[in-house]
N, C-alpha and C positions, 0 to 999 in steps of 0.2 A: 466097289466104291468108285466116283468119276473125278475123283481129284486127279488123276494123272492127266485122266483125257482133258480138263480142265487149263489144266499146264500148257499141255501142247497144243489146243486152239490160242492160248492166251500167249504161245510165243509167236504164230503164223497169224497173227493178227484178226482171229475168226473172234471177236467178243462178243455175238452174238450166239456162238457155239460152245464158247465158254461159259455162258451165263447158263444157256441148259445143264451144261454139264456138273455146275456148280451147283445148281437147283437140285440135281440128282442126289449131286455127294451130301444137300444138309437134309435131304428128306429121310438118308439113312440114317445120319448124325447129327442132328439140329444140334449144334454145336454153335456159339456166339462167332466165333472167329470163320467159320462159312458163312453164316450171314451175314458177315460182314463185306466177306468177299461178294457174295450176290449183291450188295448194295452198291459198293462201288462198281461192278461191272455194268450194274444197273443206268446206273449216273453216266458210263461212256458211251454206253450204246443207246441209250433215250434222244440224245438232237439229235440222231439221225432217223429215228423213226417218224410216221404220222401221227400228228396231234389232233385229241379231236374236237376240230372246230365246226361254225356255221355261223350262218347270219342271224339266228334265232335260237332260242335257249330248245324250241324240238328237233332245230336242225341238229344242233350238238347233243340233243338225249340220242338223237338216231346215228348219228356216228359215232358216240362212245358206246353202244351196244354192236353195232356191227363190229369195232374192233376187237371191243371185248370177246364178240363168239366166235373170233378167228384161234383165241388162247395163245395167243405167240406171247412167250415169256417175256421180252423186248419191247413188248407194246406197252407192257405192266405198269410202269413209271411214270406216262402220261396220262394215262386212266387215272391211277391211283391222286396225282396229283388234284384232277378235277371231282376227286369223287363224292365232296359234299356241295359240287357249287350251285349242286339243286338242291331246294328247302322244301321240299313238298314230299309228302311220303310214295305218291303216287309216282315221282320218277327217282327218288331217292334207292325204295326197293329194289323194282329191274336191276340196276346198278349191283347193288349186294348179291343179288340173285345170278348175277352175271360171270362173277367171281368167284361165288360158292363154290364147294368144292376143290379148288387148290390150293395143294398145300406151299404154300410161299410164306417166306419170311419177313417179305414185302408188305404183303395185307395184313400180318397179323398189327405190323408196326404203322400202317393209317388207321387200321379199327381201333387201336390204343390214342392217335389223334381224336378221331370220332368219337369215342364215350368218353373223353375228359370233356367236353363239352360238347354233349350231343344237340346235332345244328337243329332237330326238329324238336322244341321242348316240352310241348303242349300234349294231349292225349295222341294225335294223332302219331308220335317219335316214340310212344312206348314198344311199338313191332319193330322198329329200326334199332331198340338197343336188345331187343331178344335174339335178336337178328345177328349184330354185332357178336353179341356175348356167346352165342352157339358156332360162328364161326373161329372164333377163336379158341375152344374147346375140340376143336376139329381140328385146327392148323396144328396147335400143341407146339406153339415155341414157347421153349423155357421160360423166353425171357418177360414174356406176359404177366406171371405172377408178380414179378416187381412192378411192371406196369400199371396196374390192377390196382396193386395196394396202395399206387402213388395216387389214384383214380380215386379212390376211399376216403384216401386225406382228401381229397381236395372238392370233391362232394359230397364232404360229409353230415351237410347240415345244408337247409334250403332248396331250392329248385323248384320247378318243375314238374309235371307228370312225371315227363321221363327220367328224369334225374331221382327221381324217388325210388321208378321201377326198377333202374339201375344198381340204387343200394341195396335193394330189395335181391336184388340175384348176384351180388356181388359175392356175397361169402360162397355158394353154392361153384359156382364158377372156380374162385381160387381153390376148392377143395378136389376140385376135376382137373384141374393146373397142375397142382402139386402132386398127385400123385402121377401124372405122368413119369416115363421112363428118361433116368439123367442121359443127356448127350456121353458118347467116348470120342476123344481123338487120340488114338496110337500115339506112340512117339514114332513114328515112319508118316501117317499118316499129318503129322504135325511138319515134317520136313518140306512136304509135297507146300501146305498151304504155306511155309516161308517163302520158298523158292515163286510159288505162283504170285505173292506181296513183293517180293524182289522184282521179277519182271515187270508188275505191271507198274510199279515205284520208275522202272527204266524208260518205260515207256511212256509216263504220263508226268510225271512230274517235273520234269525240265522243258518239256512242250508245252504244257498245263502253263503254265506262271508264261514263258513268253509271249504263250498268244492270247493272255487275258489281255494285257494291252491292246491287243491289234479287237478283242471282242471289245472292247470297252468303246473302242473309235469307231467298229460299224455302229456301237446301238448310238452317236454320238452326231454320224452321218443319218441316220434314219430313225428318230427319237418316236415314230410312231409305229415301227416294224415291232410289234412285241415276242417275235420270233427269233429275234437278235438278243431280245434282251434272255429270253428264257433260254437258248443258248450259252449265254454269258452265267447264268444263275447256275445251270449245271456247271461250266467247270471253276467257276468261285465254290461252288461246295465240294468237288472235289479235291480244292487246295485247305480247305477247312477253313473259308474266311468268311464269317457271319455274312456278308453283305449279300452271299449269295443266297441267303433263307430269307431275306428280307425281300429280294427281288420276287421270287420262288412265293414268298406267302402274299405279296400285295396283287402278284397278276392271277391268283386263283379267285381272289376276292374280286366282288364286283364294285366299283368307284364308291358305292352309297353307303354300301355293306361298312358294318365299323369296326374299326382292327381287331384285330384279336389280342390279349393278352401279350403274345410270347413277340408278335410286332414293332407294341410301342413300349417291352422293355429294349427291343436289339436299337430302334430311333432312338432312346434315353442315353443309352450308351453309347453307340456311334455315329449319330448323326450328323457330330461338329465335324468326326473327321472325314464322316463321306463329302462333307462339304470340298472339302481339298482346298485350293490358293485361295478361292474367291470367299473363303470362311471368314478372313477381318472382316469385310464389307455386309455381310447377312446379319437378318437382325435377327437374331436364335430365335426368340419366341413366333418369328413369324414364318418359319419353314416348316413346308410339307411336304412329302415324299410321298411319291406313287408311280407304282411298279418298278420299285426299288432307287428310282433316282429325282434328284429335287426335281418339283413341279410348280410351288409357289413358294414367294417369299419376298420381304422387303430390303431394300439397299438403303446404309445410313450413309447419310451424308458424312460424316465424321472422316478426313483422311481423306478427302476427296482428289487429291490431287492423284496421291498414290493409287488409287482406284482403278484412275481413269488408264493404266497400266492393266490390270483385270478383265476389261471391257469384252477381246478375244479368247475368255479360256472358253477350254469345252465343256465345260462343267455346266455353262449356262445351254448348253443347246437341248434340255429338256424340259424347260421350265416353259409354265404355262401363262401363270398370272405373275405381276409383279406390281410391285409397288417404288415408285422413286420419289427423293424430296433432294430440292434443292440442286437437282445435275442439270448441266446445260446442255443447249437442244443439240449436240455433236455427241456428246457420252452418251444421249436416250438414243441416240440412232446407233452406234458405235454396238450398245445391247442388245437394242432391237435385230441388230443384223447378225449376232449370237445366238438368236433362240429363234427358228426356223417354227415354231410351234406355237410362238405367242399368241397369246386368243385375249387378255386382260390384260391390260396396262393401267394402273392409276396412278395419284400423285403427284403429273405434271404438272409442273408450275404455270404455265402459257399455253394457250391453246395453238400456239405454233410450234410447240414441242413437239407437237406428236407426231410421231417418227410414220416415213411411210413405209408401210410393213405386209405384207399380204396374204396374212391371215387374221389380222388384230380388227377383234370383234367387238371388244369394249373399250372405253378410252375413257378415266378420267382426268378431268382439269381443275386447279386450284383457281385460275386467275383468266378469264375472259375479257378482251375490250374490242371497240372497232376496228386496230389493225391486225388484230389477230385473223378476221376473216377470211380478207383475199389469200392469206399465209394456209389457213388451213383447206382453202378449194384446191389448192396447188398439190399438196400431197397424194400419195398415191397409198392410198387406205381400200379397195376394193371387198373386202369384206367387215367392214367397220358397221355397225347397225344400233352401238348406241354411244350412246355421250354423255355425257354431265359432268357439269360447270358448277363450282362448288362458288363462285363469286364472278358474276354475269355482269360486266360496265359495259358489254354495247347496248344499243336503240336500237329499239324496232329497224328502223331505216338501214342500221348499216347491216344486219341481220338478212335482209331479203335475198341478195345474193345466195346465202349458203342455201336458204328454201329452194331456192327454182334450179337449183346448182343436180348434177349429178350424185355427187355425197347426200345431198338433203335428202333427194327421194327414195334412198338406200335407208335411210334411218329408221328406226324399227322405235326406239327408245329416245328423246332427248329428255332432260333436266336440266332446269336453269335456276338454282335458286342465286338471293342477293342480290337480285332485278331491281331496280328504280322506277322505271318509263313504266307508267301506268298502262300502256295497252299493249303489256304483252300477255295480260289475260285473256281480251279479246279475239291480241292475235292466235294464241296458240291452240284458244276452243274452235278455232275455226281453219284450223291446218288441216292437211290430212294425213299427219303422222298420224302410224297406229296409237303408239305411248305418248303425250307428253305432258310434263311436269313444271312446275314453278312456283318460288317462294320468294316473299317481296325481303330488300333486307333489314332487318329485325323485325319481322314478323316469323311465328311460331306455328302457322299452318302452309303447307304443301300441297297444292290442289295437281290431281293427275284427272286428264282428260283422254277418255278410250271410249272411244266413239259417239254414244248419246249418253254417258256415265259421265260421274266428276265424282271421284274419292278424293276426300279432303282426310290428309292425315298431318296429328297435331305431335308436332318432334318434340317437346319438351316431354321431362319425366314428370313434374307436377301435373294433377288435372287441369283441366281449361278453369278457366273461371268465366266470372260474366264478362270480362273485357277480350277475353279470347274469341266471346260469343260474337261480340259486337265486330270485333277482328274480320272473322270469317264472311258475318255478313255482309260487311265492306263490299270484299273482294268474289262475293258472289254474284253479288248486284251486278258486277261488271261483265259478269258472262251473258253471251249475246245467246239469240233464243230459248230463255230459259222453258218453255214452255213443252220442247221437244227431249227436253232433259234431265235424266235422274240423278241424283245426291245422294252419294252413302257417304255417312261421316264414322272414320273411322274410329273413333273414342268418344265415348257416352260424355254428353254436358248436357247443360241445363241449359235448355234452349231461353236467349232474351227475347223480348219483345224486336226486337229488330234482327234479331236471327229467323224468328219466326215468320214476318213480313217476306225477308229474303225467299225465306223456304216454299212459301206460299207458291213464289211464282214461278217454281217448276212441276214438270208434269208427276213428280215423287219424290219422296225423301225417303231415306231410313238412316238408322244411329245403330251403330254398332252395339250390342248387349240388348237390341229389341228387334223384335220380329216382325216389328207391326209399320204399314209403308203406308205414308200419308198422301 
């Protein structure tokens, strides 16, 4: 048995030779307390391996197979971590097929992640859970039968192809489980794994908690390095502090991907506290977490004074989007210069609020007028591409600046709704922004001009009526060249006689819920 030799890599600092050796001792003794030790050896020796990454989901299928065929015990950790973040059967299998064959305590405990919710569920996931379930009949850790049975409850009814096939080979499996042969651990052989929990308690545990700190301030310095953060997730789960599975589970997932279950119970529960100081100020219901740490969320006004004390923690330097009400334009900047990542800012109250920031891509504004303009060409916003003004009081006139301006021709997106000056329909069908938008104020249609298009969409929740009709053709009438230009209206009405006139005089129409273009 290698518990000894196990010991004595694990006192000379070999954790990577220790983890073989511990691999060794539970494939004689699959015993819980070995695998336990293989997990946490696991856990210290994974940052320091290869992860496998690419620019492309085949660059990473082809380097998590090459690592895979190298079998370094060491590499195990990282593999296993990405091992469903492909949903296709077609790179799902290699994967399996990759691993086959060893016995580790490690696979057996992802393949028990994998068929509690097998990620392919359709016909094509039914070979990925035969797959699964034969590997685990092979591995023969004990502790699978519990697993299993936990897997029964909880697919016990609904699903999927796969999830059926699953119940369907579930009782066969535990019957192939159970009669396996029980783990022994000696009482000598029991001493060996105390003493190897004693050293490595020496060795990691008072290191482990000091330099969480110092990891918490790299990923804090580099909020976009996710190699810092997954660093930091291995040794938060080696202190057993949830946050580190939440890190762990959100960067396996891809941004779209929708959390999983066991995600948005550890966010129900600690969410408020991973907030840290700046938790008064957040508005609960508006935070979101990704790859373990806040990314959006809104600031209440409420306490503002006290706040404006908050501005520099670090807590804000991973957040993406934000929302503010009622801060003045020194606290938006004060933030802005906290979150090195900002890409969405809304909720400013003045359009000379907005902070100059140099990566903040969206910007919204409560309140637009004439001297907000020269204020906003000042700023240094270099990647800024859209805008919108939730209540527009300048004129055309004082407007022209920003167009011919630098920022203008950056603009990808404007919105102006709550406009007055009647020609800024005219103006803006004849800009050369890619996007732009505009809605007069109290009127209930938003017309968007993208290129020879105009979508007209009606914000109220009631249907249009015939004054809505009449509304729209208004402000149709005003667009210059109708003749060159199409009209999709985005919600079915009943077209009046003066909508209809309007519509005439472009080169098409269509209404949303028909298919048919006049």
């Amino acid at each position: 048995m290698s518990l000894p030799e196990t010991l004595k890599a694990v006192e000379r600092g070999d954790l990577a030779a220790a983890l073989r050796h511990a691999l060794d001792a539970w494939r004689w003794s699959k015993h819980e307390r070995i695998a336990a030790l293989v997990d946490t050896l696991s856990r210290r020796v994974a940052p320091t391996r290869e992860r496998p990454t690419g620019k492309t989901v085949a660059d990473r299928q082809q380097r998590w197979l090459a690592i895979a065929a190298e079998r370094e015990p060491a590499d195990l950790a990282n593999l296993l971590a990405t091992l469903t973040e492909v949903k296709k059967r077609t790179a799902l299998e290699p994967r399996l097929a990759a691993i086959a064959g060893r016995s580790d305590p490690r696979i057996a405990t992802a393949l028990h992640d994998l068929l509690e919710h097998p990620p392919i569920p359709g016909p094509a996931g039914v070979e990925t859970v035969r797959s699964a379930l034969g590997m685990l009949i092979e591995i023969g850790d004990p502790r699978s039968s519990v697993a299993l049975e936990h897997i029964a409850r909880v697919n016990a009814t609904g699903g999927y192809t796969a999830t059926i096939e699953l119940r369907r080979m579930l009782p066969a499996t535990l019957a192939s489980l159970r009669g396996a042969r029980q783990p022994l651990l000696t009482p000598w052989d029991a001493s060996v794994v105390d003493a190897i929990e004693r050293a490595l308690e020496g060795d990691s545990d008072t290191s482990t908690r000091s330099s969480a700190a110092a990891l918490y301030a790299a990923v804090y310095a580099r909020p976009d390095d996710d190699q810092r953060r997954s660093v930091l997730a291995d040794a938060l789960q080696e202190l057993g502090d949830p946050r580190g599975e939440l890190i762990a589970l959100q960067l396996v997932r891809g941004r779209d991907d929708k959390p999983s279950r066991r995600e948005r119970a550890l966010l129900k529960q600690h969410a408020r506290a991973w907030l840290g100081e700046i938790a008064p100020i957040v508005v609960p219901k508006s935070v979101a977490f990704e790859r373990g740490f806040l990314a959006k969320c809104a600031v209440t006004a409420r306490g503002i004074a006290s706040a404006a004390s908050l501005t520099s923690r670090p807590e804000w330097a991973t957040v993406e989007e934000l929302d503010v009400e009622r801060w003045d334009a020194h606290q938006i900047q004060a933030l802005a210069n906290a979150m090195p990542v900002l890409r969405v800012l809304r909720g400013i109250q003045w359009g000379y609020m907005i902070p100059s920031h140099a990566r903040l891509e969206v910007a919204g504004v409560r309140f637009l007028d004439a001297k907000d303009v020269p204020r906003m060409l000042a700023l240094e916003v270099p990647a800024l591409r859209e805008l919108a003004v939730e209540w527009c009081y300048a004129e055309i006139a004082s407007f022209e600046p920003l167009f011919a301006s630098a920022l203008g021709s950056r603009l990808r997106s404007l919105c102006l709704e709550g406009v007055k000056d009647d020609n800024w329909i005219p103006r803006l069908a004849a800009s050369t922004l890619p996007r732009a938008g505009v809605r007069y104020s109290g009127e209930l249609w938003r017309l968007w001009f993208e290129d020879d298009r105009i979508t007209a969409e009606h914000i109220a929740y009631d249907p249009p009526d015939a004054a809505a009709g009449d509304e729209l053709a208004a402000r149709l009438a005003r667009c210059p060249s109708p003749e060159r230009r199409h009209v999709v209206i985005a919600r079915a009405i009943e077209p009046t006689p003066e909508l209809d006139r309007a519509l005439r005089a472009f080169a098409s129409h269509r209404m949303a819920g028909s298919s048919r273009v006049d």
